[in-house]
N, CA, C and O atoms as a printed pandas DataFrame, in Angstrom:
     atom_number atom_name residue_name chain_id  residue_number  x_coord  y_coord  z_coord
0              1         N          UNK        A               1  -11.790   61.628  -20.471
1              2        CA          UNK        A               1  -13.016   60.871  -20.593
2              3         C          UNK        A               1  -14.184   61.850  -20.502
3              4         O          UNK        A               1  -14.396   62.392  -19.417
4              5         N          UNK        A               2  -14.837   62.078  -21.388
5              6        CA          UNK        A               2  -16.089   62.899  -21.642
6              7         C          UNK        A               2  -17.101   62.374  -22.551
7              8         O          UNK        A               2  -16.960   61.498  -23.404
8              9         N          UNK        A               3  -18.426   63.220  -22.157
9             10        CA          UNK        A               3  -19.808   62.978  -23.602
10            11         C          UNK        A               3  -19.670   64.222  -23.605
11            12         O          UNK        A               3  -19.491   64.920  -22.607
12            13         N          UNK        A               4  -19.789   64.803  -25.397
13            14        CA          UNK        A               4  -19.977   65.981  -25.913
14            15         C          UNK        A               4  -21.720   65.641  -25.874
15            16         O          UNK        A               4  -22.386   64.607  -25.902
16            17         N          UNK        A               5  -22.072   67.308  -25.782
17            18        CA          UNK        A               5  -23.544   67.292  -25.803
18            19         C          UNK        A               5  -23.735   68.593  -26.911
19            20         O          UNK        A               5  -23.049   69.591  -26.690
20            21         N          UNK        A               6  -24.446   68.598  -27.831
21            22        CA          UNK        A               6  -25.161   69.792  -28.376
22            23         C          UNK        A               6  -26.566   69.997  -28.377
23            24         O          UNK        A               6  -27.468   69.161  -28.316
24            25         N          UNK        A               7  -26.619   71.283  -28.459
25            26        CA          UNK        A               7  -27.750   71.692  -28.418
26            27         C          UNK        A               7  -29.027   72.724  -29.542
27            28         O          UNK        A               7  -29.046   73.955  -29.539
28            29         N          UNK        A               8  -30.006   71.811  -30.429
29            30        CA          UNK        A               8  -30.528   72.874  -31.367
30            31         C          UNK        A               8  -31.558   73.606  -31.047
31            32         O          UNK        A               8  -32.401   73.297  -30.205
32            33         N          UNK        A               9  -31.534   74.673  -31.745
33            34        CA          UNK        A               9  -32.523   75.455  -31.876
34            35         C          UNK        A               9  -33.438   76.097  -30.722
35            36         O          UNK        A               9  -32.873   77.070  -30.222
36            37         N          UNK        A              10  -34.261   75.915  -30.354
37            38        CA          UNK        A              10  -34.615   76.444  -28.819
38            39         C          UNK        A              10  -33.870   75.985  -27.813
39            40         O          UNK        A              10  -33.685   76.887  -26.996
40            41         N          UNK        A              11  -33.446   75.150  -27.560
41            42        CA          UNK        A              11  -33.002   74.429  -27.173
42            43         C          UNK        A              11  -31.381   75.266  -26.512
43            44         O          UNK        A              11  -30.906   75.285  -25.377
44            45         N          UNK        A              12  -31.041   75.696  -27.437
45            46        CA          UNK        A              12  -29.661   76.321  -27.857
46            47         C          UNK        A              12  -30.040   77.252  -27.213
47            48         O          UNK        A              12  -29.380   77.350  -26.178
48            49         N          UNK        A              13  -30.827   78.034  -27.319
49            50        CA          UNK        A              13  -31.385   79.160  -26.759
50            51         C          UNK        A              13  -31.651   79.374  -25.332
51            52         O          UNK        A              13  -31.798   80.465  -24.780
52            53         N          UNK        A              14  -31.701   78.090  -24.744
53            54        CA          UNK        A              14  -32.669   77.877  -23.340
54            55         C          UNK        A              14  -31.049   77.792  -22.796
55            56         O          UNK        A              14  -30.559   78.399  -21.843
56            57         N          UNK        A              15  -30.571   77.096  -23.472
57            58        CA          UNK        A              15  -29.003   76.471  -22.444
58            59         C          UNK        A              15  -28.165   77.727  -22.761
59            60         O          UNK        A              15  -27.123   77.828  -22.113
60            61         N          UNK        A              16  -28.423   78.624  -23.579
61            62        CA          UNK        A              16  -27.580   79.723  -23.861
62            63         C          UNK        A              16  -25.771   79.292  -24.754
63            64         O          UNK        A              16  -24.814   79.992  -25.081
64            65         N          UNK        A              17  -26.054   77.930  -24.838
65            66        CA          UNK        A              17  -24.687   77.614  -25.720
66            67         C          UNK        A              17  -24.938   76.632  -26.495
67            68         O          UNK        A              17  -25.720   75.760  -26.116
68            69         N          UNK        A              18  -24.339   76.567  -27.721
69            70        CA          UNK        A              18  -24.585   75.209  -28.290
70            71         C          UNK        A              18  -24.057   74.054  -28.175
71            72         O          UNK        A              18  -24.355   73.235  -29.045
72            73         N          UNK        A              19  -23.283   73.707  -27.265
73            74        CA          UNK        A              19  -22.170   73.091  -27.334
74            75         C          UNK        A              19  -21.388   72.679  -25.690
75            76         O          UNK        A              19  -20.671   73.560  -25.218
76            77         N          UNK        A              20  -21.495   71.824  -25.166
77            78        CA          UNK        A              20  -21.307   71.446  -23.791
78            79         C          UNK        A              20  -20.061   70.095  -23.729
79            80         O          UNK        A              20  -19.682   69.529  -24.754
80            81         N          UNK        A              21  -19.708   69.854  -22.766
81            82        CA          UNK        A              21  -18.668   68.647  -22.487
82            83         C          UNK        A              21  -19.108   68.645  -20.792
83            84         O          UNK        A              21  -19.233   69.537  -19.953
84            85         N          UNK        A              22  -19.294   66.902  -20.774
85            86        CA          UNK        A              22  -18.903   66.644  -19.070
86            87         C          UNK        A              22  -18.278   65.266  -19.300
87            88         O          UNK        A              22  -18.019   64.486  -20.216
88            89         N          UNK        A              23  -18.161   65.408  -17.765
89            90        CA          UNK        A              23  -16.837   63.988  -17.780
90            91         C          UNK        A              23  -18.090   62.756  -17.711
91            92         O          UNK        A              23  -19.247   62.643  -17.306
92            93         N          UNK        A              24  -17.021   61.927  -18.394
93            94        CA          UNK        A              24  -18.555   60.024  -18.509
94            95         C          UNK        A              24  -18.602   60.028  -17.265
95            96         O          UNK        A              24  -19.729   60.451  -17.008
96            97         N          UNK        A              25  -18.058   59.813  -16.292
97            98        CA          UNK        A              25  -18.420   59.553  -14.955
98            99         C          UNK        A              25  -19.728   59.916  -14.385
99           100         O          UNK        A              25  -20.226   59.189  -13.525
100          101         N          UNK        A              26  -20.423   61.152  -14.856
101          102        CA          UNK        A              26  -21.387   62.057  -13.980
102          103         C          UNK        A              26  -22.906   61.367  -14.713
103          104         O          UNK        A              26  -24.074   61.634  -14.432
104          105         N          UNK        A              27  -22.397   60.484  -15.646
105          106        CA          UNK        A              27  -23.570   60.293  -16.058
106          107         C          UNK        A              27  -24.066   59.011  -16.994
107          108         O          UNK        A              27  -23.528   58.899  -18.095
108          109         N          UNK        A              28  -25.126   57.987  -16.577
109          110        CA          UNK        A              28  -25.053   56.852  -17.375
110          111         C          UNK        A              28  -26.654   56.537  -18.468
111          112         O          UNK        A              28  -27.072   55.661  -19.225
112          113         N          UNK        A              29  -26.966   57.466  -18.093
113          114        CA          UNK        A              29  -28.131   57.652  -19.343
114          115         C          UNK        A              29  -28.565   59.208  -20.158
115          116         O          UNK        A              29  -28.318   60.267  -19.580
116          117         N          UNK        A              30  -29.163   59.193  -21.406
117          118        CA          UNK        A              30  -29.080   60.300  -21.617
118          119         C          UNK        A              30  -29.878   61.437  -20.696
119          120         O          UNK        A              30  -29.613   62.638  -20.641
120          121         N          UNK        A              31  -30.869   60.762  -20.028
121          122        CA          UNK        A              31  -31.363   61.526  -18.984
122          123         C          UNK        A              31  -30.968   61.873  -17.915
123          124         O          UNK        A              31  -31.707   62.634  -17.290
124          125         N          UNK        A              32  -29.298   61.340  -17.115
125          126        CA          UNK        A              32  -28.173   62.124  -16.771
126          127         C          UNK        A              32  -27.634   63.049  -17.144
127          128         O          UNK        A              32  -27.321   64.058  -16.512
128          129         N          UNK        A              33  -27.439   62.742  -18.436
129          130        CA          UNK        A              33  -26.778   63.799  -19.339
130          131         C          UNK        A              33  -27.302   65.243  -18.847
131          132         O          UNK        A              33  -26.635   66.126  -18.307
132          133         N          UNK        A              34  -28.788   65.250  -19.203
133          134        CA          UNK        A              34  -29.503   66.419  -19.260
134          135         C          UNK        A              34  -29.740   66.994  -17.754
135          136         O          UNK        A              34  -29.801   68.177  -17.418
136          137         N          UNK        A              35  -29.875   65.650  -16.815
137          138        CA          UNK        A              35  -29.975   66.598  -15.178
138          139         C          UNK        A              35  -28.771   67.205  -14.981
139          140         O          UNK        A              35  -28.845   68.275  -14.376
140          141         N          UNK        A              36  -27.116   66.657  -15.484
141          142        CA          UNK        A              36  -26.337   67.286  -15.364
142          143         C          UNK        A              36  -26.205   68.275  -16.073
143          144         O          UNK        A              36  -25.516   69.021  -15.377
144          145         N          UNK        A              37  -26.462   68.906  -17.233
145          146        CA          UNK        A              37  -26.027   70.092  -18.176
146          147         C          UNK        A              37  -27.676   71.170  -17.233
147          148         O          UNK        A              37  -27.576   72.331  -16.835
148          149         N          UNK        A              38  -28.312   70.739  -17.184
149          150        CA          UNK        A              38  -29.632   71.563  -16.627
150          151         C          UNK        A              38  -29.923   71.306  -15.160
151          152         O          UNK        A              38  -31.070   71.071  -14.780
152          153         N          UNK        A              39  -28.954   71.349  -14.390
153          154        CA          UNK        A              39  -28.916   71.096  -13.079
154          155         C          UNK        A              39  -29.978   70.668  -12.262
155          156         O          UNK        A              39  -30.443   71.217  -11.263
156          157         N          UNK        A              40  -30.335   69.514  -12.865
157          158        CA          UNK        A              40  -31.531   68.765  -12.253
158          159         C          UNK        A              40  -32.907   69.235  -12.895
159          160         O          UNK        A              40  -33.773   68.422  -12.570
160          161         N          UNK        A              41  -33.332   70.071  -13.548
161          162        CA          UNK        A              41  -34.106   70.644  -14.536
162          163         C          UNK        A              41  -34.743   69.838  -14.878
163          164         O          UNK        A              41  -33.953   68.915  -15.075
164          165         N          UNK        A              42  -36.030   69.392  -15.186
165          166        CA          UNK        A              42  -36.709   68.307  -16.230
166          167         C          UNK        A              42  -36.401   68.496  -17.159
167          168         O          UNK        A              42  -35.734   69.531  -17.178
168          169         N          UNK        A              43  -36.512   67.992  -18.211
169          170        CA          UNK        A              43  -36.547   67.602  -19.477
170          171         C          UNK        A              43  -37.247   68.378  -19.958
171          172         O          UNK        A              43  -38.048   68.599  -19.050
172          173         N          UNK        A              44  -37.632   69.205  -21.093
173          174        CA          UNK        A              44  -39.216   69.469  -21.880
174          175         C          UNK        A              44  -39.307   68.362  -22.320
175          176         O          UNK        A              44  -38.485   67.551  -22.747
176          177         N          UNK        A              45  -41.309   68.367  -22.083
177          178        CA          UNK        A              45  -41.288   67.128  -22.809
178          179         C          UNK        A              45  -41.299   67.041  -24.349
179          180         O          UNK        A              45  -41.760   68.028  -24.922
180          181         N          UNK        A              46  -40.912   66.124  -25.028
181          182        CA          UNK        A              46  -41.321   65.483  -26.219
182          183         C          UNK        A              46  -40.380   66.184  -27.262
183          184         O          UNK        A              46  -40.551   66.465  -28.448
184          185         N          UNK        A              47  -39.025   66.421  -26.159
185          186        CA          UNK        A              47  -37.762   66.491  -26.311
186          187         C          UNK        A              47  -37.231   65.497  -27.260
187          188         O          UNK        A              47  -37.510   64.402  -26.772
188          189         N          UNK        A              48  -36.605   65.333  -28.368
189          190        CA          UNK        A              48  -35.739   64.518  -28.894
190          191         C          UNK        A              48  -34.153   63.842  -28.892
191          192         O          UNK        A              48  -33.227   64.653  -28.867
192          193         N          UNK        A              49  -33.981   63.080  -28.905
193          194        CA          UNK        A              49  -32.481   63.499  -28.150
194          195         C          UNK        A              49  -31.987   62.499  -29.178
195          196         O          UNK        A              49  -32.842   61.990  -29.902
196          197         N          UNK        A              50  -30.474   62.086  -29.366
197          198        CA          UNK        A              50  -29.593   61.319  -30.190
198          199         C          UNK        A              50  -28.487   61.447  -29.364
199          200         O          UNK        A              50  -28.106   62.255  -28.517
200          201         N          UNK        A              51  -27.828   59.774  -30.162
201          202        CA          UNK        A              51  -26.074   59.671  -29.310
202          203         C          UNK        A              51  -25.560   59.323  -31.214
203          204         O          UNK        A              51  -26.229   58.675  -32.018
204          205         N          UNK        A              52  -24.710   59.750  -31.376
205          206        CA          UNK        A              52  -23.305   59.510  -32.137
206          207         C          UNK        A              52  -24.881   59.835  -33.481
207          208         O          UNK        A              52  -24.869   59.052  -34.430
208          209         N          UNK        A              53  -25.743   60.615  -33.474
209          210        CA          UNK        A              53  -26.406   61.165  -34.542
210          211         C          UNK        A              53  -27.474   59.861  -34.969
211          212         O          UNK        A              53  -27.939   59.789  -36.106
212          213         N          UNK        A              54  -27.809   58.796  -33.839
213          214        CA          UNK        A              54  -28.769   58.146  -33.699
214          215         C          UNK        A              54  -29.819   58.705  -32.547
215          216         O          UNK        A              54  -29.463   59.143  -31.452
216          217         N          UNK        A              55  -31.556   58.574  -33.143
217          218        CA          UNK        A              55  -32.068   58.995  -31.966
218          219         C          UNK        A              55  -32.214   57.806  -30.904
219          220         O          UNK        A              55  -32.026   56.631  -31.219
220          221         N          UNK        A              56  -32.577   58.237  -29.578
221          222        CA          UNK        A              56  -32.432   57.525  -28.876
222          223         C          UNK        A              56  -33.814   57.214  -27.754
223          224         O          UNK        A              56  -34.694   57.715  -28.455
224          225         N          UNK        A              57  -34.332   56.869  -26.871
225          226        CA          UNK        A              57  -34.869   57.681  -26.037
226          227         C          UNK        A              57  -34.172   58.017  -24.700
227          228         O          UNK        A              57  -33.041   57.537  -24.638
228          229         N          UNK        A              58  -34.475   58.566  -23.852
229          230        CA          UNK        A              58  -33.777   59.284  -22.406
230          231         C          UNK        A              58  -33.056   58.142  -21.518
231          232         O          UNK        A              58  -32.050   58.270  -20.821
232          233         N          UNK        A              59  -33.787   57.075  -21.716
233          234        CA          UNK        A              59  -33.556   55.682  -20.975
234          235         C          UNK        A              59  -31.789   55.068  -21.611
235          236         O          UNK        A              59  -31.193   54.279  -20.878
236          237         N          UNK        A              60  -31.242   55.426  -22.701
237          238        CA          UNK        A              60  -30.522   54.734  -22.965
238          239         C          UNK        A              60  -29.040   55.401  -22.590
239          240         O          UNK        A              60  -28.673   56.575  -22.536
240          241         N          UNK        A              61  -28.218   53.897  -22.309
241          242        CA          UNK        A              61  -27.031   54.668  -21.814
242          243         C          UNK        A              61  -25.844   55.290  -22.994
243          244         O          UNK        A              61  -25.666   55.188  -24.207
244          245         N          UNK        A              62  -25.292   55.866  -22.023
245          246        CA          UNK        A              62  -23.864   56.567  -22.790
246          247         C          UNK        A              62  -22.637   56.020  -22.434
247          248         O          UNK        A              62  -22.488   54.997  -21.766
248          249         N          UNK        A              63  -21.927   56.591  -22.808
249          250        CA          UNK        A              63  -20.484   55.901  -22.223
250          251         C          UNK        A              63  -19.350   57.022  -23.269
251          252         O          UNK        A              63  -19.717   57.610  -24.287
252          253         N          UNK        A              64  -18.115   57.068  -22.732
253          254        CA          UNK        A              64  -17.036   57.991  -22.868
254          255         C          UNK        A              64  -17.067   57.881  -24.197
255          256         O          UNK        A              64  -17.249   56.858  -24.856
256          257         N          UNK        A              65  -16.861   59.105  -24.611
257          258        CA          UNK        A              65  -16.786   59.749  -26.324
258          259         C          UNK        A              65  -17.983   60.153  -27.274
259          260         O          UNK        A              65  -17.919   60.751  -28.349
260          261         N          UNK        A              66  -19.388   59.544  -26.421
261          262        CA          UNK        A              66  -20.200   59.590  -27.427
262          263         C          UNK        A              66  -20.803   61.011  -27.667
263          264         O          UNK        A              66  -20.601   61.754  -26.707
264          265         N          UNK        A              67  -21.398   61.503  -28.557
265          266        CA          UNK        A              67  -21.706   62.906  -28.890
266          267         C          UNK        A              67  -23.605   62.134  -28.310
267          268         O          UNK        A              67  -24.137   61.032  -28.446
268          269         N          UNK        A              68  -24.040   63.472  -27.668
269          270        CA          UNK        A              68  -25.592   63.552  -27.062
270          271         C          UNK        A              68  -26.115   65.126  -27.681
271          272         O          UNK        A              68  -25.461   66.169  -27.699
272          273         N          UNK        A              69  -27.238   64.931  -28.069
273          274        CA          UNK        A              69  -27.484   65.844  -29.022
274          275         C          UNK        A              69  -29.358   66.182  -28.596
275          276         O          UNK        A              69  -30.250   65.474  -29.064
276          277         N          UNK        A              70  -29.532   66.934  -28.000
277          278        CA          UNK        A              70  -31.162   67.403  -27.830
278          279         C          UNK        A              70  -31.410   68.654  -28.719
279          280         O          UNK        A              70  -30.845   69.733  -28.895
280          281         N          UNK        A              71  -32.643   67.946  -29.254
281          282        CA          UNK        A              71  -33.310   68.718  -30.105
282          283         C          UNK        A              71  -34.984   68.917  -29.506
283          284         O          UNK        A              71  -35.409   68.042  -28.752
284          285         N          UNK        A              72  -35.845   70.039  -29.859
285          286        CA          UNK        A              72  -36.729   70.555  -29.293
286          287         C          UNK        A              72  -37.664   69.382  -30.233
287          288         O          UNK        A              72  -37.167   68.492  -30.923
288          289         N          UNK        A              73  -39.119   69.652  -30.049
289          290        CA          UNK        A              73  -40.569   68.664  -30.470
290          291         C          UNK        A              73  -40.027   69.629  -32.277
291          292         O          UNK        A              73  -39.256   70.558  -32.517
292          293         N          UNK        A              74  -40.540   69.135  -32.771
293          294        CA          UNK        A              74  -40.234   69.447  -34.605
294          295         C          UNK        A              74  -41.872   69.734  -34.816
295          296         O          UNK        A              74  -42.620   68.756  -34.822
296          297         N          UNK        A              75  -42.483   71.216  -35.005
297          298        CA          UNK        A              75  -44.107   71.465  -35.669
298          299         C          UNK        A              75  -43.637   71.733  -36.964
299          300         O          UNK        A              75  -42.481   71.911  -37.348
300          301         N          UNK        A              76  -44.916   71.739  -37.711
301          302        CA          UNK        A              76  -45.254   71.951  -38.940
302          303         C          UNK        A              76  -46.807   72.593  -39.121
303          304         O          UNK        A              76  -47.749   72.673  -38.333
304          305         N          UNK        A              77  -46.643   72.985  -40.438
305          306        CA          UNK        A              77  -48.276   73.190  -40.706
306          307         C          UNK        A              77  -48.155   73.355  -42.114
307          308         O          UNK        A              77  -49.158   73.547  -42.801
């Protein structure tokens, strides 16, 4: 029983891997997710995040199998 988590671009960079697993137990929103992979760490804000490649916001729960996916703020010019 696990949520896969990935991680893009800065993001990837900050966590030093792209690619994480914890057990469903440790965690029931995606903002679990992230205190657990960043050991209590805030969030950056205006962070993006997705479950099963839907976005989501931080508030919503997870449950065993789903893929969690943070992505950094998206600029342009």
């Amino acid at each position: 029983m696990s949520i896969n988590i990935r991680y893009f671009a800065s993001l990837r960079e900050k966590m030093g891997k792209a690619e994480d697993s914890i057990d469903a137990g440790l965690a029931r929103t995606v903002a679990d997710v992230w205190g657990v992979v960043a050991n209590d760490t805030g969030m950056p804000s205006n962070t993006l995040c997705s479950i099963n490649m839907e976005y989501v916001g931080p508030e919503h729960a997870v449950k065993d199998g789903d893929e969690v996916a943070f992505f950094p703020p998206v600029t342009g010019g």
